[in-house]
TIKE-70552 format. One line per 10 residues: number of its first residue (from 0); their letters; for each residue x, y, z of N, C-alpha, C. Coordinates in steps of 0.001 Angstrom, whole numbers, plus 524288, in hexadecimal, padded with zeros to 5 digits. Example, Ala and Ser with C-alpha at 12.3 -4.5 7.8 and 13.67 -1.06 7.14 Angstrom:
// residues 2
0	AS	83386/7E9C6/81E78/8300C/7EE6C/81E78/83390/7F31C/81E78 | 83232/7F736/81BA8/83566/7FBDC/81BE4/83264/8001E/81EBE
This chain:
// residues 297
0	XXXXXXXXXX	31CE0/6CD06/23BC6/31971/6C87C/23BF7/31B3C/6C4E5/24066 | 3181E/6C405/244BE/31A96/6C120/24813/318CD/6BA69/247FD | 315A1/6B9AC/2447C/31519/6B314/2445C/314C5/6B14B/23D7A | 312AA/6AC2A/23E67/31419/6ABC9/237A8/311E7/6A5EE/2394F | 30E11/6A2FC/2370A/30B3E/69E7D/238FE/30A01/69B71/23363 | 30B9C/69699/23258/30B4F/69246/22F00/305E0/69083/23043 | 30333/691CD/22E0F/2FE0C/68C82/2306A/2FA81/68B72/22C5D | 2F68D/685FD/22CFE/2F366/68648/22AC0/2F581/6822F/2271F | 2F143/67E26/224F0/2F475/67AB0/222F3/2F84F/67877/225FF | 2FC52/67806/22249/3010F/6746A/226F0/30543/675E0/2229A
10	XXXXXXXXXX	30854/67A04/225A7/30BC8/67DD0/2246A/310D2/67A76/222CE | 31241/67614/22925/314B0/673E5/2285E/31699/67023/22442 | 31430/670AC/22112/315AC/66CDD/21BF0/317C4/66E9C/21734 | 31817/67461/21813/31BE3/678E2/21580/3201A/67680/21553 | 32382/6779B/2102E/32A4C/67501/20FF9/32BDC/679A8/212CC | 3300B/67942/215E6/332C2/67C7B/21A68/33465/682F4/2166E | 3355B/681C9/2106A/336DD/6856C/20D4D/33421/6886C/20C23 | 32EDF/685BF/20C5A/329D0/68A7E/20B70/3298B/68DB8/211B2 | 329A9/68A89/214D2/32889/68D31/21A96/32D46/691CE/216F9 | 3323A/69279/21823/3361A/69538/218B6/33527/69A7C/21319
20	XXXXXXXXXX	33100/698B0/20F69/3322E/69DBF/20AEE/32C50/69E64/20E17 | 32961/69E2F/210D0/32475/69F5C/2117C/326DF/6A46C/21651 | 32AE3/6A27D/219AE/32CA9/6A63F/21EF7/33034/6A9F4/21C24 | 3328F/6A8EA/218DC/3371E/6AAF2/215B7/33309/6B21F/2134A | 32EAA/6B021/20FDE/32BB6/6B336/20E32/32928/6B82E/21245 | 327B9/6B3B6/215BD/32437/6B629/21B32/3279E/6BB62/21BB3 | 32DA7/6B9C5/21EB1/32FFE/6BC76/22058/330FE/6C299/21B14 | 33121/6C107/218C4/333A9/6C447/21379/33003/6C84E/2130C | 32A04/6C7FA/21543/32747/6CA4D/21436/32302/6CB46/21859 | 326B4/6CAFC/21EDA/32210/6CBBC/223BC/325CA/6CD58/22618
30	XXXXXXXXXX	32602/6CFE1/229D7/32852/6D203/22DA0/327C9/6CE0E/2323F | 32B8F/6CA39/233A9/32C5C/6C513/237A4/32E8C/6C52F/23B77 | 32C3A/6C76E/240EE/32EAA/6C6B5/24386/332EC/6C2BA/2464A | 3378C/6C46E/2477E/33930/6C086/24A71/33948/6BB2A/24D4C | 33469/6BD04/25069/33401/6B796/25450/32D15/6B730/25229 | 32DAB/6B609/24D47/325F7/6B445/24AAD/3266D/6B012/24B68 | 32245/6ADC3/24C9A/31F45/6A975/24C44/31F06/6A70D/248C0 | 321A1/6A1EF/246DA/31EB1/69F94/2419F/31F3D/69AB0/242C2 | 31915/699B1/2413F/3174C/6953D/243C2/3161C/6923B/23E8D | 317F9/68B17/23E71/315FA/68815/239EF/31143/683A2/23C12
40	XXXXXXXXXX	30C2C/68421/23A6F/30938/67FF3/23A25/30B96/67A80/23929 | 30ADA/67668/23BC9/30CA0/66F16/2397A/30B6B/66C73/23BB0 | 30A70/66639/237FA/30855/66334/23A76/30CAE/65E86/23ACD | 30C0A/65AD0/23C5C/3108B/658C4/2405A/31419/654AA/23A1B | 30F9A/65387/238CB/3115E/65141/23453/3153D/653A6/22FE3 | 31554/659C3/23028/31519/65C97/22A85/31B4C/65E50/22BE7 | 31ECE/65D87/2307B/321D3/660DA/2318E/324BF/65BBE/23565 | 32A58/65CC4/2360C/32D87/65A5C/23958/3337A/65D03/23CB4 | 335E7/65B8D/23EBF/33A31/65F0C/24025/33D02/6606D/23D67 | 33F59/65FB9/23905/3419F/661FF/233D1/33EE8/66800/231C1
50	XXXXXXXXXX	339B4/66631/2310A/337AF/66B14/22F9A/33530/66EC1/2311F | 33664/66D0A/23679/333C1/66FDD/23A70/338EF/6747E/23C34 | 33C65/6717B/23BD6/34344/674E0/23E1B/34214/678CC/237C2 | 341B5/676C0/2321E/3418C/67AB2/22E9A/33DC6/67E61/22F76 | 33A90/67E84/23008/334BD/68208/23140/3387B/685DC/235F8 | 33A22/682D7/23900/33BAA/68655/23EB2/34060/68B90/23C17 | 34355/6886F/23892/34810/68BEC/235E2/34673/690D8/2330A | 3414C/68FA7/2304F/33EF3/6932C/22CAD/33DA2/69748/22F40 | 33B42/696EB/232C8/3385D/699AD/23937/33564/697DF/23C53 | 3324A/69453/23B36/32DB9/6910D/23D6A/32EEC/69354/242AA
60	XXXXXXXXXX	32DB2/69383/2472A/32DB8/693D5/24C5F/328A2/690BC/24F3D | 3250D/69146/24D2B/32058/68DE1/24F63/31D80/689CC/24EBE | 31D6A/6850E/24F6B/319CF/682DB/24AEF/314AB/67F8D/24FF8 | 30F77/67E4C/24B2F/30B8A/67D74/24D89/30AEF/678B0/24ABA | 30A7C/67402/24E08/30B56/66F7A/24C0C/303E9/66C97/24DDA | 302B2/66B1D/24849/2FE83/668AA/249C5/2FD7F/661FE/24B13 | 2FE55/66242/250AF/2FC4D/65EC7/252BF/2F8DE/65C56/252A0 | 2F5A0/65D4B/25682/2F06B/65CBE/255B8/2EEBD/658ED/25B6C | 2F1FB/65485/25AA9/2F0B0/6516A/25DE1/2F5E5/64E0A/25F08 | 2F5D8/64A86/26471/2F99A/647F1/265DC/2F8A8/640CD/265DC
70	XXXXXXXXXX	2F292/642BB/263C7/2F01D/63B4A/2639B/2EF7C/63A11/25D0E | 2F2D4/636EC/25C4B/2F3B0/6349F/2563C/2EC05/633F9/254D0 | 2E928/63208/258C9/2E480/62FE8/25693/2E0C0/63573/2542F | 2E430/63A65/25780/2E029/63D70/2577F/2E1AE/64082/25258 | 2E7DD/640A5/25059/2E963/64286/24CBF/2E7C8/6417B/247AA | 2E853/6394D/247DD/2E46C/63741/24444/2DF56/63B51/24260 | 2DBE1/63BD3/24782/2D78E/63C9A/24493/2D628/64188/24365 | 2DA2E/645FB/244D2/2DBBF/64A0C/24114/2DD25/64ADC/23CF7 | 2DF2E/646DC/23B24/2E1C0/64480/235D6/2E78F/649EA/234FF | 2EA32/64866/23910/2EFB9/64A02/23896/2F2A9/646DE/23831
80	XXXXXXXXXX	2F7D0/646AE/2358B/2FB84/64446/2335D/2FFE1/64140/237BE | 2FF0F/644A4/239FA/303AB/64429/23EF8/301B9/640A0/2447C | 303BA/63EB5/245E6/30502/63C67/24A97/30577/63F60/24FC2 | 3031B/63D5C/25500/3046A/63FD8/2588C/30B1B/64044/259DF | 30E66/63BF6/25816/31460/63CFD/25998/3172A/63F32/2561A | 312AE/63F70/25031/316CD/6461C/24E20/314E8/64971/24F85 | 30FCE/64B70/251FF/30F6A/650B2/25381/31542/65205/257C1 | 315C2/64E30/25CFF/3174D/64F29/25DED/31DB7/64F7E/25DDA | 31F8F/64D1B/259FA/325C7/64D53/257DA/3254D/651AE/2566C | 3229A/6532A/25206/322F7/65A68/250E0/322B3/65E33/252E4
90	XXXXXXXXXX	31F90/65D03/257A4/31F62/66115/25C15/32425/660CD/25EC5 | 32717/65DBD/26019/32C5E/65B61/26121/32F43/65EE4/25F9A | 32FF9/65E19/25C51/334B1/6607B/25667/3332D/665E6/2563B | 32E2B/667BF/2562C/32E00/66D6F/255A2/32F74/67140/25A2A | 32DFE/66EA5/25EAC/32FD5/67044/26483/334EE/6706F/2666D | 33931/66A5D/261F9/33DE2/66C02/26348/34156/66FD5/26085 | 33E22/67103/25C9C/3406B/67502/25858/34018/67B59/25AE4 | 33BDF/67B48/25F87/33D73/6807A/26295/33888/6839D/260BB | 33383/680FA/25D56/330A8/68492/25ADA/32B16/684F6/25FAF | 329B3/68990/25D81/3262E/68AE5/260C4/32170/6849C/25F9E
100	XXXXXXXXXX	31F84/683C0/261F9/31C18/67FFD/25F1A/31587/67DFA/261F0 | 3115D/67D6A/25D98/30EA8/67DEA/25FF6/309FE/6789E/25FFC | 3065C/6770F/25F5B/3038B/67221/25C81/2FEE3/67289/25E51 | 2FBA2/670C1/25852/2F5CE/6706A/25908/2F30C/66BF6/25B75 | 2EE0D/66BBC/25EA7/2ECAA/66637/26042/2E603/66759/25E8C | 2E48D/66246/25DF8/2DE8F/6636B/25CA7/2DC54/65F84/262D2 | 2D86E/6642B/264E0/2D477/65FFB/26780/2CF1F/65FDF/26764 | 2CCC4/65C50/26A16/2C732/65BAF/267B1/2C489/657E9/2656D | 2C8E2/652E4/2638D/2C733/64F22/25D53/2C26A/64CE3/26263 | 2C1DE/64824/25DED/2BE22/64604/25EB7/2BF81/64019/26398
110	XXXXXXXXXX	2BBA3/641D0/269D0/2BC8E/63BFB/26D3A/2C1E3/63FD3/27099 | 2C4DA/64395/26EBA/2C8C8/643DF/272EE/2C6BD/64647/2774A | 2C93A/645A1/27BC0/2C7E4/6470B/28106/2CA5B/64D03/28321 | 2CA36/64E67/2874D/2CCC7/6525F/28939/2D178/65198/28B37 | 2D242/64A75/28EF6/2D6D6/649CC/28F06/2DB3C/647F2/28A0D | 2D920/6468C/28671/2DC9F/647B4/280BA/2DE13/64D33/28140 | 2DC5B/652B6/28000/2DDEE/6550E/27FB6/2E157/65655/283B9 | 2E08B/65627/2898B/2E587/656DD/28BB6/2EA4A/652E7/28C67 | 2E88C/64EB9/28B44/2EE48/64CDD/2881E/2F202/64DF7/283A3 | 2EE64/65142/2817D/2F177/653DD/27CA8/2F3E7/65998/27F00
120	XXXXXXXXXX	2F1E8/65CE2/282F7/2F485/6609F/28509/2FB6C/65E9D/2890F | 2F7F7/65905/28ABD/2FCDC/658A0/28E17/300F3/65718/289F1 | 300B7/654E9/28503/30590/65381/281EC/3073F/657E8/27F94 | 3040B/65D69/27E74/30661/6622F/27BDE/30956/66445/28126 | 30724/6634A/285BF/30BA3/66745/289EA/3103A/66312/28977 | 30FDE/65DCB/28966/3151A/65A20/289DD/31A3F/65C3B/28564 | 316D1/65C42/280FC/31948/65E72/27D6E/31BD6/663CB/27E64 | 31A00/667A2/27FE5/31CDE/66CD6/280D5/31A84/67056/27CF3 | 3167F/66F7E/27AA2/31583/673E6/275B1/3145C/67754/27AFD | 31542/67D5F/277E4/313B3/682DA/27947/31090/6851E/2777E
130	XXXXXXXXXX	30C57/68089/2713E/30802/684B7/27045/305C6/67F5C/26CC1 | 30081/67F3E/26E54/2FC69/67B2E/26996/2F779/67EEE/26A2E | 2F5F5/67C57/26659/2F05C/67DB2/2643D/2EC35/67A63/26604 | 2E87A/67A1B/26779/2E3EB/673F4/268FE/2DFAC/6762C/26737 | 2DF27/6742F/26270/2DA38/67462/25FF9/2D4D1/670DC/26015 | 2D05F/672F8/26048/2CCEC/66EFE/2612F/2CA5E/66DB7/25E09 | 2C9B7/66958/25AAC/2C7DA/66826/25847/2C1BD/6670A/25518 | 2C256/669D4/24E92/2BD66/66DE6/24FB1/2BD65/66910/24A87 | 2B8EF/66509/24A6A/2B638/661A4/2449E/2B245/66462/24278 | 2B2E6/666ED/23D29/2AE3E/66A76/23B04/2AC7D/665B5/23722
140	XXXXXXXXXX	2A45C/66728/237E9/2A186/66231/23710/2A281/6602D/231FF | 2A3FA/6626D/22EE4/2A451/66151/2272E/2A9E7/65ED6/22714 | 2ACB6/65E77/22CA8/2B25D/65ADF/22976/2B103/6549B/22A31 | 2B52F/65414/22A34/2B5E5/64DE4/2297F/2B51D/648E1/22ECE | 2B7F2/64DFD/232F9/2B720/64BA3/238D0/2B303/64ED6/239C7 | 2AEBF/65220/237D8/2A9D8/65570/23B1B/2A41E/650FC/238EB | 2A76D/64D2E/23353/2A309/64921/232CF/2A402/643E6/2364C | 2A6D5/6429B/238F2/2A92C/63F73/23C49/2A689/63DF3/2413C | 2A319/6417E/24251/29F98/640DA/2472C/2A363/63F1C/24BFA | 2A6FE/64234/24CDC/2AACA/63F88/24FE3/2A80B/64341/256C4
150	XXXXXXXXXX	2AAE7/63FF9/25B8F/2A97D/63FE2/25EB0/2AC77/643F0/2621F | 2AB8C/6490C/26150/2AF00/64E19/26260/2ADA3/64E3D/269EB | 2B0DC/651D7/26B04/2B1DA/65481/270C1/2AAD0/657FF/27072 | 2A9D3/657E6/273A1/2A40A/65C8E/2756A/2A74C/6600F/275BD | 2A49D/66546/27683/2A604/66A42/27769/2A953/66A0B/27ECB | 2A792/6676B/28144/2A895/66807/28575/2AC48/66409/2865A | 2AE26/66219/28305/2B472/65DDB/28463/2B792/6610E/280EC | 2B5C5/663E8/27C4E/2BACA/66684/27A95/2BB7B/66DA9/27F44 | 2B804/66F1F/2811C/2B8DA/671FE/2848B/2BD8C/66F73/287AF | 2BC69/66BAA/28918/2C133/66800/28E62/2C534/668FC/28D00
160	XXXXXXXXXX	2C6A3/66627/2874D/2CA6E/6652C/284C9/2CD4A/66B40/28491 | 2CA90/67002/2846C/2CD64/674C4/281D9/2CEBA/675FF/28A32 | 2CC5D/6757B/28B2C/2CDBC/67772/2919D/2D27C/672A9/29330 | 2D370/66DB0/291B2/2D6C4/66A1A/292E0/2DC81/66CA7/290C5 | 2DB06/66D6E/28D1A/2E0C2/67056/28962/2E2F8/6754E/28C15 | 2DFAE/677E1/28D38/2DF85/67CFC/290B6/2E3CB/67BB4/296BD | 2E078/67745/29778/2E36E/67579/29D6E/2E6F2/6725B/29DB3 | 2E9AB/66F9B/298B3/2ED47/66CB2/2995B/2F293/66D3D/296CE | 2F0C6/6708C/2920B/2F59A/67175/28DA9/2F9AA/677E9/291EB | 2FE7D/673ED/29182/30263/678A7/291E4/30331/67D4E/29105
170	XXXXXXXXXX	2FE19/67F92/28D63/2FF74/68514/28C2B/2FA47/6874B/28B69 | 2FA96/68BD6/28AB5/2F660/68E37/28C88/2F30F/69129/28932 | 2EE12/6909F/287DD/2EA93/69275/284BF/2EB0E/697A0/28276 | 2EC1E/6988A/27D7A/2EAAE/69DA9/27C1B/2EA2D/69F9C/278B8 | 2E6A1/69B89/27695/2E180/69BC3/271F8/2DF99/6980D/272AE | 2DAF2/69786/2718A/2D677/693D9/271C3/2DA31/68DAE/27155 | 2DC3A/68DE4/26CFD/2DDCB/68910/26C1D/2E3FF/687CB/26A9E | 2E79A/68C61/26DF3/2EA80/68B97/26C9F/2EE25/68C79/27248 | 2F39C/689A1/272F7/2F6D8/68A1C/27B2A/2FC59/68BAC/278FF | 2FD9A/68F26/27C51/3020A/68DFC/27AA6/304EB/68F95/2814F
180	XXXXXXXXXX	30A96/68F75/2811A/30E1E/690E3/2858D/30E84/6951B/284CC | 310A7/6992F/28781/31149/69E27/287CD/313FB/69FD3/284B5 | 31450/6A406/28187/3177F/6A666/27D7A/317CD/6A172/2778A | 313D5/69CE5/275C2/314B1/69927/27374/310EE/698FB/27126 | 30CCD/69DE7/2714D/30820/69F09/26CA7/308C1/6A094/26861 | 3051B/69DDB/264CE/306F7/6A067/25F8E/303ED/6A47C/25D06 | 30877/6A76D/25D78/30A26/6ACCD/25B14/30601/6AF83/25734 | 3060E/6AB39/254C6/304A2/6AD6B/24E16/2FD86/6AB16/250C8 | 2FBA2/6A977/250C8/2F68D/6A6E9/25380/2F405/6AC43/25642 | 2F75E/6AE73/25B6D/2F52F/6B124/25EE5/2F471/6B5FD/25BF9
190	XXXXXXXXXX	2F85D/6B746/25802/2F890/6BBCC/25614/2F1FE/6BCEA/25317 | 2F0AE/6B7BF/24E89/2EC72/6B7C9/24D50/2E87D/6B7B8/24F84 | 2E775/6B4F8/253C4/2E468/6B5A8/25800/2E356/6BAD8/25A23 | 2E700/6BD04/25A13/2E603/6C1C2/25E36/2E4A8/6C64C/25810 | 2E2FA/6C4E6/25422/2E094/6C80B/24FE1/2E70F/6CD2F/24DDD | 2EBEE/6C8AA/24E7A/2EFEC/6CC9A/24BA5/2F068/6CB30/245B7 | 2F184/6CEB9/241AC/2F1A3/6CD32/23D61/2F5B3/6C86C/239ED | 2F3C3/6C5B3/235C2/2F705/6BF54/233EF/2F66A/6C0E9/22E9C | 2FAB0/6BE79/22D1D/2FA4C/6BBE7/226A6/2F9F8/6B85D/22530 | 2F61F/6B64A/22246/2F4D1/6AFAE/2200A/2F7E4/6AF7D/21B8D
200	XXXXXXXXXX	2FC0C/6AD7D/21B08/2FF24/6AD5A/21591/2FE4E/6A709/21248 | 2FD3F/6A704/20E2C/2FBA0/6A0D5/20D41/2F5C2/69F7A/20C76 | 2F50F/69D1A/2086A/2EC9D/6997E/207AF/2EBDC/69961/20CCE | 2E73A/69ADD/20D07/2E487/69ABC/211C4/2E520/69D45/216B3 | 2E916/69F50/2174B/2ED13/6A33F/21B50/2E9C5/6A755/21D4C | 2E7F6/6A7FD/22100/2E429/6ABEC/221CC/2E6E4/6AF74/2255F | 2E690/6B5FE/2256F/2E951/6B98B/22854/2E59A/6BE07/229E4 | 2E85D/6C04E/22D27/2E544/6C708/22E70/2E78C/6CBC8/22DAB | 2E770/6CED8/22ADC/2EA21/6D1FA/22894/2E91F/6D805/22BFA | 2EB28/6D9BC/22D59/2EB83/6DFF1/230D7/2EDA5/6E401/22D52
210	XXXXXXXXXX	2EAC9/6E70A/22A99/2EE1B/6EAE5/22826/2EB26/6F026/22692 | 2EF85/6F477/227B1/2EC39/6F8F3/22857/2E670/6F98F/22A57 | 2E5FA/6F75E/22E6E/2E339/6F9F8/231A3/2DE06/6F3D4/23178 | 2DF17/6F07D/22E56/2DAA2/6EE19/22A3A/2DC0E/6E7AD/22D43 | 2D8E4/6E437/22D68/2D95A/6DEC8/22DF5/2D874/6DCFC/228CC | 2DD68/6D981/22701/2D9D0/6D656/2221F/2D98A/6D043/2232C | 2D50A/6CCCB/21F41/2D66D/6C726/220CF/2D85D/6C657/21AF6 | 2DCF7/6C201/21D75/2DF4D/6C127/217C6/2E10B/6BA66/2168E | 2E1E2/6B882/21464/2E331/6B4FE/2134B/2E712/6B3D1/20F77 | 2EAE7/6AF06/21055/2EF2E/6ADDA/20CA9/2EF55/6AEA1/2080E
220	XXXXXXXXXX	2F26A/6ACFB/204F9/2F210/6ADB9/1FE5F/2EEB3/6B2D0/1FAA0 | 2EE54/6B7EB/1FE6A/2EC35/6BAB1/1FC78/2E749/6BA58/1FB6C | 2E303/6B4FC/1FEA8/2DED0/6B342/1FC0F/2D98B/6B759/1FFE9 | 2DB33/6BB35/20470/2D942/6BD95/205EF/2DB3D/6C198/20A3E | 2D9F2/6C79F/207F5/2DC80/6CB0C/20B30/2D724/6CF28/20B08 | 2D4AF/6CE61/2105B/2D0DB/6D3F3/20E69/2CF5B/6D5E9/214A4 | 2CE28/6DADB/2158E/2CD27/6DCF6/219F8/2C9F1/6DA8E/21EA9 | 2C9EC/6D970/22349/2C6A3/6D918/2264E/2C44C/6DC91/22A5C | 2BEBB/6DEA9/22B12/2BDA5/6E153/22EF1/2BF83/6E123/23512 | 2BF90/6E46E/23760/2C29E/6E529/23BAF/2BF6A/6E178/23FAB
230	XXXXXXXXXX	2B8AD/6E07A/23F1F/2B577/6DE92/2427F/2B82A/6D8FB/2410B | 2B860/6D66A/23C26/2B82B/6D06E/239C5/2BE0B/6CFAA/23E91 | 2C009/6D30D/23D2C/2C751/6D137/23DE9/2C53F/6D05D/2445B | 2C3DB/6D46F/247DA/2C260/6D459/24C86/2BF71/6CEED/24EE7 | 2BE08/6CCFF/24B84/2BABA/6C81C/24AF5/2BE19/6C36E/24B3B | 2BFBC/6C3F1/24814/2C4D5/6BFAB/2497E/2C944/6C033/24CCC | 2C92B/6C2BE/24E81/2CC95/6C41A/25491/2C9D0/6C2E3/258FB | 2C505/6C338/25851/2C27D/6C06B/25D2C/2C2C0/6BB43/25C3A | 2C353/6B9A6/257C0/2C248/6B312/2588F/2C88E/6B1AD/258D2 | 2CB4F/6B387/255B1/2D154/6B2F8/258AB/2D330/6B3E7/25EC5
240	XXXXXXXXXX	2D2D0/6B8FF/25ECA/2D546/6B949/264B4/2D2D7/6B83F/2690A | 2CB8E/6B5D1/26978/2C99E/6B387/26C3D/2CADE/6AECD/26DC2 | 2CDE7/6AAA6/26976/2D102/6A5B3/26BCB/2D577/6A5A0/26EDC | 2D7BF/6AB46/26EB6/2DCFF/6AB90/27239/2DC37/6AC28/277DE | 2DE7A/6A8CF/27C08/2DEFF/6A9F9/2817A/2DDF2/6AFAB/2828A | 2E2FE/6B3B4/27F5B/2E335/6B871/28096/2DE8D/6BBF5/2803B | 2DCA4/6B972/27AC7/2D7C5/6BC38/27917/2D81A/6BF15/27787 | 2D549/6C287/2754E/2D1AD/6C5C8/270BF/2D4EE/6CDF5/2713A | 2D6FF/6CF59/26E28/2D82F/6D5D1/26FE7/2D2CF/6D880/26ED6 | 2D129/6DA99/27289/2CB31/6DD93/27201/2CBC5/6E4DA/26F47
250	XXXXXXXXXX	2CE03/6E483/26976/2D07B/6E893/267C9/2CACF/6EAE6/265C4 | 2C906/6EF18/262F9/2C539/6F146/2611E/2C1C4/6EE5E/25EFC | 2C5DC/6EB05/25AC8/2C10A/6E8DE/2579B/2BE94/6E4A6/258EE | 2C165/6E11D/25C18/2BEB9/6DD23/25EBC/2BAAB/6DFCB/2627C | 2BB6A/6E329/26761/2B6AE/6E465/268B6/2B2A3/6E707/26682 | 2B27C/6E74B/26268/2AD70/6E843/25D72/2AAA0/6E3B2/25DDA | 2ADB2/6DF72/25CDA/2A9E5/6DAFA/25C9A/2A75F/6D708/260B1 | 2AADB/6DAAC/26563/2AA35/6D4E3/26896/2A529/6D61C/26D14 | 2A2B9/6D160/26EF6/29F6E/6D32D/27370/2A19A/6D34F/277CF | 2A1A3/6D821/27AE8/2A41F/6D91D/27F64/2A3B6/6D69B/28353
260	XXXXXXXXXX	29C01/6D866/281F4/298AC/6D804/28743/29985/6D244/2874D | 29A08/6CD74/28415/2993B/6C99F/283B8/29D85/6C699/2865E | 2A0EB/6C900/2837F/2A78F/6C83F/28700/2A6F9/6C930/28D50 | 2A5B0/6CE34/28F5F/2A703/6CF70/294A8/2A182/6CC3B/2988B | 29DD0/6C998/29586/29A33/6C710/29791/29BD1/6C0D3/297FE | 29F25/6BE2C/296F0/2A292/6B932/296EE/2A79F/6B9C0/29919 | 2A85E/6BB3A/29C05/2AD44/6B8BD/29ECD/2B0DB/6B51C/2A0B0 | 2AC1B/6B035/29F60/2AD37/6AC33/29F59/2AF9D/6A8FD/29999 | 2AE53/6AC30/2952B/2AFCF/6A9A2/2900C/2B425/6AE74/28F31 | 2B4B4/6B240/29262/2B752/6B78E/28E4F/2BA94/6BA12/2925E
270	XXXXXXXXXX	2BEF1/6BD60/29175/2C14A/6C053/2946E/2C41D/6C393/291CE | 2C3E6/6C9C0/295DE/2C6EE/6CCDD/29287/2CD6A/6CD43/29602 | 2D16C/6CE2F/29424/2D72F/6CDBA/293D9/2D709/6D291/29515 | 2DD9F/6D28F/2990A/2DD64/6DA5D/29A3F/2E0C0/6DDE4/293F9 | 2E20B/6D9CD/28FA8/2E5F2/6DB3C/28D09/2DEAE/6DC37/28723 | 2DC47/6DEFE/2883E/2D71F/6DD9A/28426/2D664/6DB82/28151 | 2D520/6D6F2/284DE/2D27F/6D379/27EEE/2CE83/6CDBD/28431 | 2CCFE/6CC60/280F0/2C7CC/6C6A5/28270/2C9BB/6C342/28131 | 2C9BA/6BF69/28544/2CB46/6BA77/283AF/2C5E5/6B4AF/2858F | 2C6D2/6B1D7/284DF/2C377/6AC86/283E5/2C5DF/6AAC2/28794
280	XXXXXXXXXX	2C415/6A9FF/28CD8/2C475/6A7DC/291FB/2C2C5/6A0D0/2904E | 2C720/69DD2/29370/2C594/69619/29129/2C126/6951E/29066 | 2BE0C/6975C/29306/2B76C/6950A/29285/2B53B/6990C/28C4E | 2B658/69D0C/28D3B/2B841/6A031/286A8/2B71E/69CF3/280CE | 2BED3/699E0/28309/2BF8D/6986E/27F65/2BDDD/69221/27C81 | 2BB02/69094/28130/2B6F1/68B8A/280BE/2B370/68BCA/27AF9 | 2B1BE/6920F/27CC8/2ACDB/692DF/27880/2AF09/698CB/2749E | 2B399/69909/273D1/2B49B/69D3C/270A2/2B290/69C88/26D65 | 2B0A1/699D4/26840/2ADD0/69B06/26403/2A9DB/69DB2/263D9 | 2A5BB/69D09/268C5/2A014/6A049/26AF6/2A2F7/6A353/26BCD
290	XXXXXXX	2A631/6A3CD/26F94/2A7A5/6A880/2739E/2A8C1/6AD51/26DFA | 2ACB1/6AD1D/26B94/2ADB2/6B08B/26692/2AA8F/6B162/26356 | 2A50D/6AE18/263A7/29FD1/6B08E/25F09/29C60/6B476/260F2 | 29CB1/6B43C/2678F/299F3/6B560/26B19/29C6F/6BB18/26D6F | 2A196/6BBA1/26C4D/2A4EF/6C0A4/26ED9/2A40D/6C4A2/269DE | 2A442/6C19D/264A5/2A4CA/6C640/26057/29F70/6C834/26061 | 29E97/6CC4C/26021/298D5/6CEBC/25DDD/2965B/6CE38/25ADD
């Protein structure tokens, strides 16, 4: 097993003893490589340098700290707990502890500009991270901020905003929404992406199961384990490995589904790699949601 990923919820609020019989178990009963990946979800509030050095002792090696933002006003109206100067004390503390480390940012809210967002790239390169996430911020109409009538980015300022990030952040695209420095991607992420098999252990835990010959989809707590067709599974590999820079492996079953002619007629949204596979060229990945309804058959 080469990764092992905390997420979901907010891991970090685990007593350090559960982390340790949860890895304790893992190990007892997975085959762990050496140099795996294990990465803990947290938010700035939930965790400090004390338990961040325990987490590190247990194994922790990675952690993904949710940020979000570096403007107290904007955190406010996320309704996060934390402060822009504890995000960054924890990022502090986790960076001097030697851990791989990575942090989420949201852009998009409501009234911000494009030069906001590259002020927020120039304080993640000041900082030194080697890998964030920049998410854009998606208000679905039935919540609480989608009744708010609030005064969002057009389609064509959050375009800016995703090409600003592109051109200013220290590291380099390679997934839709995720940079990192060279050799400082995560592991356990790309693996799923690129359609390799996971285990969801835990409520709600969702996994992909590879066995004898068979894909299954399964989920935590035993609450679902049942076969998936080879086309369905193929299906979700296009919508996975279509967000990656690298892009898509064009193995049998994906070219079952995909349109060729449609692909080799866009060159401008699509490209094929000499290592086989398609990838989502920037202008691509502007409109990947079409682009991936439009490639599958």
């Amino acid at each position: 097993m080469p990764t092992i990923f905390f997420g979901g919820g907010t891991p970090s609020l685990m007593p350090t003893k559960v982390f340790d019989s949860i890895i304790t178990a893992i190990r007892q009963n997975f085959n762990i490589q050496n140099d795996a990946e294990i990465t803990l979800e947290a938010n700035p509030k939930t965790i400090d340098d004390t338990k961040i050095a325990e987490f590190a002792t247990i194994g922790m090696n990675r952690i993904s700290i949710g940020v979000q933002s570096f403007d107290d006003s904007k955190l406010k109206f996320l309704g996060r707990a934390h402060s822009a100067n504890d995000a960054r004390q924890i990022l502090d503390c986790a960076m001097a502890r030697g851990l791989r480390v990575s942090a989420d940012f949201i852009y998009g809210l409501p009234n911000e500009t494009v030069h906001e967002v590259i002020q927020t790239c120039k304080e993640i390169n000041s900082i030194g991270l080697a890998h964030c996430s920049m998410y854009e911020l998606t208000i679905e109409p039935d919540t609480p901020l989608g009744k708010m009538n609030l005064d969002m980015p057009d389609n064509e300022t959050m375009a800016d905003m995703y090409n600003a990030i592109g051109a200013n952040l220290a590291l380099a695209r390679y997934e839709v929404s995720n940079y990192a420095r060279a050799g400082h991607e995560c592991r356990h992420n790309q693996n799923v992406w690129d359609g390799e098999p996971y285990l969801g252990i835990g409520l709600g835990a969702a996994g992909r199961v590879f066995m004898d010959g068979i894909w299954y989809e399964q989920m935590g707590g035993g609450k679902l384990f049942q076969p998936m067709t080879n086309q369905n599974r193929a299906i979700e590999r296009v919508i996975t490995g279509m967000r990656t820079v690298r892009g898509l492996w064009l193995d049998s079953d994906v070219l079952k589904i995909i349109d060729l002619e449609f692909a080799k007629s866009h060159p401008d949204m699509l490209t094929f790699t000499h290592d086989n596979r398609i990838a989502a060229t920037n202008k691509g990945m502007l409109v990947l949601d079409d682009l991936i309804t439009r490639l599958v058959k």
